[in-house]
C-alpha positions in Angstrom: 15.8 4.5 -23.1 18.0 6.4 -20.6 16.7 5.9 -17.1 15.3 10.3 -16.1 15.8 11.2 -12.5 12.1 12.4 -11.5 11.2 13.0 -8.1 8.2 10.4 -6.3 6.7 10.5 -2.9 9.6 10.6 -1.1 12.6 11.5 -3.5 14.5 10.4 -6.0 14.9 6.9 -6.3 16.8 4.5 -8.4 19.5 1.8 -8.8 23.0 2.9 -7.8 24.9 2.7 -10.4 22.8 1.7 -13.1 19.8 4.4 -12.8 20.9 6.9 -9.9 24.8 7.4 -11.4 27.2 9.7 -10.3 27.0 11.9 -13.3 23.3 12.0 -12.6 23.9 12.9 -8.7 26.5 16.0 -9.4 23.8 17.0 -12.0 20.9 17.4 -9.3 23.6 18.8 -7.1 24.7 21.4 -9.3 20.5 21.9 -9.9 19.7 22.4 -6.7 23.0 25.3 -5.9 21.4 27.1 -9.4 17.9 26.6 -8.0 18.3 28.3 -4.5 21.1 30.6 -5.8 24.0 29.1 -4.9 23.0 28.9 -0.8 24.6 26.9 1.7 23.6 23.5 1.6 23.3 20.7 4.8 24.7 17.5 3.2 24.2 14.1 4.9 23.9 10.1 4.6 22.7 6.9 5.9 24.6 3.9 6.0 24.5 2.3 2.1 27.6 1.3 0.4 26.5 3.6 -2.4 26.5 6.9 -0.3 29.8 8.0 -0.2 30.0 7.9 -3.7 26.5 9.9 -4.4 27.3 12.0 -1.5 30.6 13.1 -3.5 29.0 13.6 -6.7 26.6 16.0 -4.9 29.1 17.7 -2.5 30.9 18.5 -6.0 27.7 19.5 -8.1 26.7 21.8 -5.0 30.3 23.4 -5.2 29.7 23.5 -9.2 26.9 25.3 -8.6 28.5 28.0 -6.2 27.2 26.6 -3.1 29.0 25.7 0.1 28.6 22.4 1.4 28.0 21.6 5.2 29.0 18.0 5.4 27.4 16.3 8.5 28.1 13.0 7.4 26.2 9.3 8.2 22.9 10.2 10.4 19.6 9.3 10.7 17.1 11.5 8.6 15.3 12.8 11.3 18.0 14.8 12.8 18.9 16.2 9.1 15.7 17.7 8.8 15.1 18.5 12.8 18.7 20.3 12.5 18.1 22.5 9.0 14.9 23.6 10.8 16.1 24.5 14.1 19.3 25.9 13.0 18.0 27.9 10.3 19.8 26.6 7.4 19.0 27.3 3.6 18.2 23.8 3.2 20.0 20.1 3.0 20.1 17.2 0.9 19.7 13.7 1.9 20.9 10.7 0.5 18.6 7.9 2.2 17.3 4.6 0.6 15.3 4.3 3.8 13.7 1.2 3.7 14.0 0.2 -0.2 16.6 -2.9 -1.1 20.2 -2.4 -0.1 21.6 -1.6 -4.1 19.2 0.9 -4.3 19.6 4.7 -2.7 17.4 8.1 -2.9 18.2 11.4 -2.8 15.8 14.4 -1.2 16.1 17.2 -1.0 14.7 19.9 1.7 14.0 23.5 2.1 14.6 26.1 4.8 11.8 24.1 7.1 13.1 20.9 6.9 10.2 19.6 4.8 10.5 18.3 1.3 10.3 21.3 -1.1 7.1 21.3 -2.8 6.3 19.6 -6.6 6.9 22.8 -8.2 10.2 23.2 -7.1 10.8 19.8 -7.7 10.3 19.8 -11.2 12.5 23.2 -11.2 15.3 20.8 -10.1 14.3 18.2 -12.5 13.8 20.5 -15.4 17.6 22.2 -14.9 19.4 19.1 -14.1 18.1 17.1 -17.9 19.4 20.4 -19.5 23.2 20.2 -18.6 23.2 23.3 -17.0 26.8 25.4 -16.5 29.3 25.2 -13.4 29.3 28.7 -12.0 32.8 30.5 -13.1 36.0 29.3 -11.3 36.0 31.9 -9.2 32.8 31.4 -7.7 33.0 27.9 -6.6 31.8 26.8 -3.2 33.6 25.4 -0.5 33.2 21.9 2.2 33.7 22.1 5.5 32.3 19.0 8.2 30.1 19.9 10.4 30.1 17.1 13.5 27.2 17.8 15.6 23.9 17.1 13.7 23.1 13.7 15.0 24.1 14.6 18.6 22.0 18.1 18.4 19.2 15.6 17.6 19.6 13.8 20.7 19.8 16.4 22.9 16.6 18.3 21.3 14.5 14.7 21.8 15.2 14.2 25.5 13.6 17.7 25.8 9.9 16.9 24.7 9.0 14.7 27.1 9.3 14.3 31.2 12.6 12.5 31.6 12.7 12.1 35.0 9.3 10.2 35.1 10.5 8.0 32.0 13.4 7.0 33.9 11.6 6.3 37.0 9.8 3.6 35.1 13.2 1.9 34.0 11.5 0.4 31.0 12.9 -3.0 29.5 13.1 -2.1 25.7 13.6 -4.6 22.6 15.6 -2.8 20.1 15.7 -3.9 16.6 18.0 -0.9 14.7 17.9 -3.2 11.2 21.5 -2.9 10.8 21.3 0.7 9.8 21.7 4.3 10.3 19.8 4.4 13.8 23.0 2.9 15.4 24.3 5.4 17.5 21.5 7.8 17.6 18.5 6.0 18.8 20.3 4.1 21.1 21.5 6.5 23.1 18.3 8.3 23.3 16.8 5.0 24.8 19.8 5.2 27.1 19.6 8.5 28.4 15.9 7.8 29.5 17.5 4.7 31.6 16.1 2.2 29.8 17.5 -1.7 29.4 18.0 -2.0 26.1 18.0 -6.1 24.4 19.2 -5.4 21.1 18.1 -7.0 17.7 20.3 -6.6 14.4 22.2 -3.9 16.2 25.7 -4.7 14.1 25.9 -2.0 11.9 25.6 -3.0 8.0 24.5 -1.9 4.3 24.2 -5.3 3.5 21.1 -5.4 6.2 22.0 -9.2 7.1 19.6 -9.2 9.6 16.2 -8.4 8.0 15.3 -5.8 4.9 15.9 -2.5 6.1 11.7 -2.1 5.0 9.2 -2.3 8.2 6.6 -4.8 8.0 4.8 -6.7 10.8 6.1 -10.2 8.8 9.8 -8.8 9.1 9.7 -8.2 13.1 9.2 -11.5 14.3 12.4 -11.8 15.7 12.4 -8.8 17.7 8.4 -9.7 19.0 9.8 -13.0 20.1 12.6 -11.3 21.9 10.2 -9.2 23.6 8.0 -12.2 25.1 11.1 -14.2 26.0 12.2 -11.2 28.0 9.4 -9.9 29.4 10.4 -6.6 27.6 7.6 -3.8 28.3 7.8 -2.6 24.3 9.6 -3.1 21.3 10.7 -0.9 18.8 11.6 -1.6 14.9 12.7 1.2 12.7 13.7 0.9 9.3 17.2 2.1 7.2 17.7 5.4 8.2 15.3 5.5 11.5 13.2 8.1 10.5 9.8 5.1 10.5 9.0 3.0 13.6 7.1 0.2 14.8 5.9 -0.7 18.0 5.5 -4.1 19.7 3.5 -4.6 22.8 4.2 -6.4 25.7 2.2 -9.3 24.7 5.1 -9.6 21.3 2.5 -8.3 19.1 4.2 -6.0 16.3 1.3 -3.1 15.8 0.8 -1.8 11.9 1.4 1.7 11.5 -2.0 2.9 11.3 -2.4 1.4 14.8 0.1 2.7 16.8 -0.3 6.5 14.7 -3.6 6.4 15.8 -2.5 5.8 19.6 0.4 8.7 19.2 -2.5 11.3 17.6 -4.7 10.4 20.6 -1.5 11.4 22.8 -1.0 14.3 21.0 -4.6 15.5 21.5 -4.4 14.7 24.8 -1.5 16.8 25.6 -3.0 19.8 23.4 -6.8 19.4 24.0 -7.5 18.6 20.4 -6.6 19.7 17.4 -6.7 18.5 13.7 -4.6 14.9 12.6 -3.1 14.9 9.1 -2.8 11.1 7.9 -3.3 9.5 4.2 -5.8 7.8 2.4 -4.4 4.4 3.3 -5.3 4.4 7.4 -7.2 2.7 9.0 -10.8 3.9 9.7 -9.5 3.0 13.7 -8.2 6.4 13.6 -11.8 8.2 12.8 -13.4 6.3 15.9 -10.4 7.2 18.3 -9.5 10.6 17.2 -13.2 12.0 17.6 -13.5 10.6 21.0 -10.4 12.8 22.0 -11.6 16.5 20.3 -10.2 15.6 17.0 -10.5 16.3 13.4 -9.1 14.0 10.7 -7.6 15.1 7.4 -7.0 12.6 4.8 -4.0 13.3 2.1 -1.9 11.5 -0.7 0.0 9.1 0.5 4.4 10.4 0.9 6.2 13.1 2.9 5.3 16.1 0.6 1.8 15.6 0.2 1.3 14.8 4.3 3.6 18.3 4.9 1.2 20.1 2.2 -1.9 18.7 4.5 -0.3 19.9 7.8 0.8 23.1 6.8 -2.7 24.2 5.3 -4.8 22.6 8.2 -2.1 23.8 10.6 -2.4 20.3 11.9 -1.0 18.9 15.6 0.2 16.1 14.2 0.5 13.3 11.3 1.1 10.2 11.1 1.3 7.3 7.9 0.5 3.7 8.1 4.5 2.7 7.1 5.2 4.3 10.4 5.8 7.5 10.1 4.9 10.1 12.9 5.2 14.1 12.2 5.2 16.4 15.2 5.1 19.8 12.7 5.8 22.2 15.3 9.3 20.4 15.7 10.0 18.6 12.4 8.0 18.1 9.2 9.2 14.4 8.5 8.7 11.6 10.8 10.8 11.1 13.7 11.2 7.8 15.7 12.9 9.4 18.6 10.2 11.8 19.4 7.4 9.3 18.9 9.2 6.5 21.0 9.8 9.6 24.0 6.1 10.3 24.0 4.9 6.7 23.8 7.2 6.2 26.8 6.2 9.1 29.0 2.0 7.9 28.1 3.0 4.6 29.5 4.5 5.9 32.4 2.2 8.6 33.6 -0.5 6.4 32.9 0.8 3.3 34.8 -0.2 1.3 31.9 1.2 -1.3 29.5 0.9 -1.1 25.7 -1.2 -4.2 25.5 -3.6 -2.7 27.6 -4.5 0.2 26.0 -4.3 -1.3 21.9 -6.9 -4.2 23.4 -9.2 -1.6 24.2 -9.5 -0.1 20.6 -12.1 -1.3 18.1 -10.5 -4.0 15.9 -9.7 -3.8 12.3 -8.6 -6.5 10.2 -6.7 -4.6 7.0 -4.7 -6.6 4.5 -2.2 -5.2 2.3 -0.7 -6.8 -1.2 2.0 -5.0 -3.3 1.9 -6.6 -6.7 4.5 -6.2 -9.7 2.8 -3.6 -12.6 4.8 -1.6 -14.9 4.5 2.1 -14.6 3.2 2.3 -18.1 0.1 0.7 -16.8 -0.9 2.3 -13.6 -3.1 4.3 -15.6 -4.5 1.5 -17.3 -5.6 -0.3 -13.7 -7.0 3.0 -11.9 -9.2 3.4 -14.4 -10.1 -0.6 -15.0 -11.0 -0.1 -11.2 -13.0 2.9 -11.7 -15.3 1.3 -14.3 -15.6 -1.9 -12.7 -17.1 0.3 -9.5 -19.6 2.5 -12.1 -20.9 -0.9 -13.5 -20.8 -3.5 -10.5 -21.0 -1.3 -7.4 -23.1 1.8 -8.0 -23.9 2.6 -4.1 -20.3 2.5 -3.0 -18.4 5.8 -2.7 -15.7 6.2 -5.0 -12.6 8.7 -3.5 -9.3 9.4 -6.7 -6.9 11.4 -4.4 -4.4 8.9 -4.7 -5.5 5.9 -7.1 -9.1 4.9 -6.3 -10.5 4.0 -2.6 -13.5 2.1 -2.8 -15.6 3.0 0.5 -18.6 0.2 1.0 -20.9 -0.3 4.0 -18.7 -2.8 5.5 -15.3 -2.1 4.4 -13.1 0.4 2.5 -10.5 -1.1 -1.1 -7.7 0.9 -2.2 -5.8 0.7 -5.2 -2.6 3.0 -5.1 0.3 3.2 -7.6 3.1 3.2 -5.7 5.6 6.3 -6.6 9.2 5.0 -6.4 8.7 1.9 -7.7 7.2 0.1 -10.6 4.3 -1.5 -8.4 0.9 -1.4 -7.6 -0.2 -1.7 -3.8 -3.6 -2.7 -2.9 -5.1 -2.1 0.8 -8.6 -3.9 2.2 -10.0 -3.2 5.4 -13.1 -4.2 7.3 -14.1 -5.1 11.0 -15.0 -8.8 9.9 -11.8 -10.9 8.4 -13.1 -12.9 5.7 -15.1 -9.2 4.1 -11.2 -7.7 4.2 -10.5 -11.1 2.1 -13.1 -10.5 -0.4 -12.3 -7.1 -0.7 -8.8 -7.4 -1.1 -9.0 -10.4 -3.8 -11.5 -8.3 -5.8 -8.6 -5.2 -6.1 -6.1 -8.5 -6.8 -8.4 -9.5 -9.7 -9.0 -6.1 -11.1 -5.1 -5.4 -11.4 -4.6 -9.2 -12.5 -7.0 -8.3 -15.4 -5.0 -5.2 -17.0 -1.5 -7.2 -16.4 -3.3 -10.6 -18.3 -4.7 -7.9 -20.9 -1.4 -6.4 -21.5 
């Protein structure tokens, strides 16, 4: 069966040749110019073999379609979106595999606002690019011209949402690990311009990702936390393919999950703003409930992936959102995550506060969450959600039962998630509780449910 090109939570997603082609890449390009009559259209990269090659397929679908292209070439995805926003462009495509396996790539697409354009419009493109839809007439064609200035622009925007001067007072000793990817230039000289020392980790740029996998994960970052101890650095920061996700690491060398240091950057934020509502998904941690209610805060849980978080923020009008992958929004200047406003404001907390990182994570209640990501063919994530769901009716009748995204388990002692993921043909499970060995239990039981269907099957 021919692979379909269907959007997930963050794109399209697929092989490069095999599944994400560049027939199939002119044919969503050509979509898209139909779909948002035949606009000008931002068109920009990260760092994979494969984007040249989808990024011409698209530039010449877009032209197809009677739409001028804006080529702004290889830059991180936060700048594409903080750029289409603040510059008022119709919208822009990106060709990012972010943090997926190097022969893979993605493409999204994104509206007026930067944000991803909602499911409906989605399925618009989806719909129009299966039918082999018509080029416009010869005369109509669009045009390419290179636009040079969108990572830059970024940059320059960054160093303006936080107190500089104070930052570089501090002269902070930073562990950089850039993953081999698109972050090289743009972070760097961010961390630069707030006269920071910078000890770099996998800094030579690559899209074969020699270093580590472009994905964040506390496992992946022990290099870089190493770095940071034998150094004496005062933080560390990890970012994934195309930059737009970050981790922290202390200045003990610990490399914080997601949900951890979100949780920190929504307590800043409603510091600076004296409260306000936080977007994050179903998969946090319950840490940010106990910190964000001690600061004036109101939490909103969504679906997990970029367009269900901007759907959240948008109707709650929310100060900020974060995800557990590392991902920090600041709606008011960009609706998807940006690294280099979230490692500006961590900076400028540490500084004004005359604190270290370590200082302030060791006085937050401790969690212990596990995370599994287990092999399951899309055919039966259906099947498991709903194995989960009866298993809960039958065994655990005083839990609370949550199914807006998969089915999160809430018991007295400890939350279970199962989630089927959207890009990729696996199922994740999450456990969480304040004691170790009950996030065990809890994450073996969702490993036995799922274990059960794929045995079954």
């Amino acid at each position: 069966m021919a692979w379909v090109p269907e959007f997930g939570t963050s794109g399209i997603r697929g092989c490069v040749p095999e599944e994400l082609s560049p027939k199939i890449a002119w044919q969503l390009g050509l979509s898209v110019a139909i779909n948002f009559n035949h606009q000008p259209f931002l068109l920009c990269h990260d760092n994979r073999t494969s984007s040249p090659l989808l990024s011409n397929a698209i530039a010449s679908g877009l032209m197809a379609g009677g739409s001028n292209v804006l080529y702004g070439g290889e830059v991180i995805t936060p700048a594409v979106s903080f750029y289409t926003r603040q510059q008022k462009l119709s919208g822009a495509i990106l060709i990012t595999g972010s943090h997926i396996p190097a022969h893979m790539s993605g493409i999204e697409v994104l509206g007026n606002d930067g944000a991803p354009v909602d499911r409906k419009f989605e399925q618009k493109i989806e719909r129009l690019s299966q039918s082999n839809p018509a080029p416009v007439n010869w005369m109509n064609t669009g045009k390419i011209s290179t636009i040079s200035d969108v990572g830059q622009y970024w940059v320059d925007q960054v160093l303006t949402q936080g107190d500089v001067d104070l930052i570089r007072q501090r002269k902070f000793k930073v562990v950089l690990d850039a993953a081999n990817g698109t972050a090289i230039p743009w972070l760097v000289e961010v961390i630069k311009q707030l006269n920071c020392t910078i000890i770099g980790v996998n800094m030579e740029p690559s899209p074969f990702y020699p270093g580590r996998s472009p994905n964040l994960r506390v496992k992946l970052l022990s290099q870089a936390a190493k770095m940071v101890k034998e150094t004496k650095a005062d933080i560390g920061i990890a970012v994934d393919g195309d930059a737009d996700r970050a981790f922290f690491i202390d200045d003990k060398g610990r490399a914080l999950m997601g949900d951890i240091s979100g949780t920190l950057l929504a307590q800043i934020e409603l510091q600076r703003h004296k409260g306000g509502t936080i977007v994050t998904p179903i998969n946090s941690s319950n840490l940010v409930d106990d910190i964000i209610t001690e600061h004036n805060g109101r939490v909103v849980r969504s679906r997990v992936g970029p367009p269900a978080i901007v759907a959240a923020v948008k109707k709650h009008q929310a100060l900020f959102a974060f995800e557990e992958s590392g991902k920090a929004i600041y709606p008011h200047l960009n609706y998807l995550s940006d690294s280099g406003l979230a490692t500006i404001h961590l900076l400028e907390h540490l500084a004004k506060h005359e604190t270290s990182l370590s200082t302030i994570i060791d006085g937050f209640p401790q969690y212990h969450q596990l995370k599994r990501a287990i092999d399951c063919p899309n055919e039966l994530k259906e099947v498991v959600t709903n194995h989960a769901i009866r298993e809960v009716k039958e065994h655990f009748t005083d839990a609370k039962v949550i199914t807006l995204d998969g089915v999160k388990i809430i018991f007295d002692d400890g939350w279970l998630l199962l989630r089927p993921s959207g890009t990729e043909p696996v199922f994740r499970c999450f456990a969480e509780a304040q004691k170790k060995i009950r996030a065990q239990q809890l994450l073996k039981l969702g490993l036995d449910w799922i274990d059960h269907v794929l045995k079954a099957s």
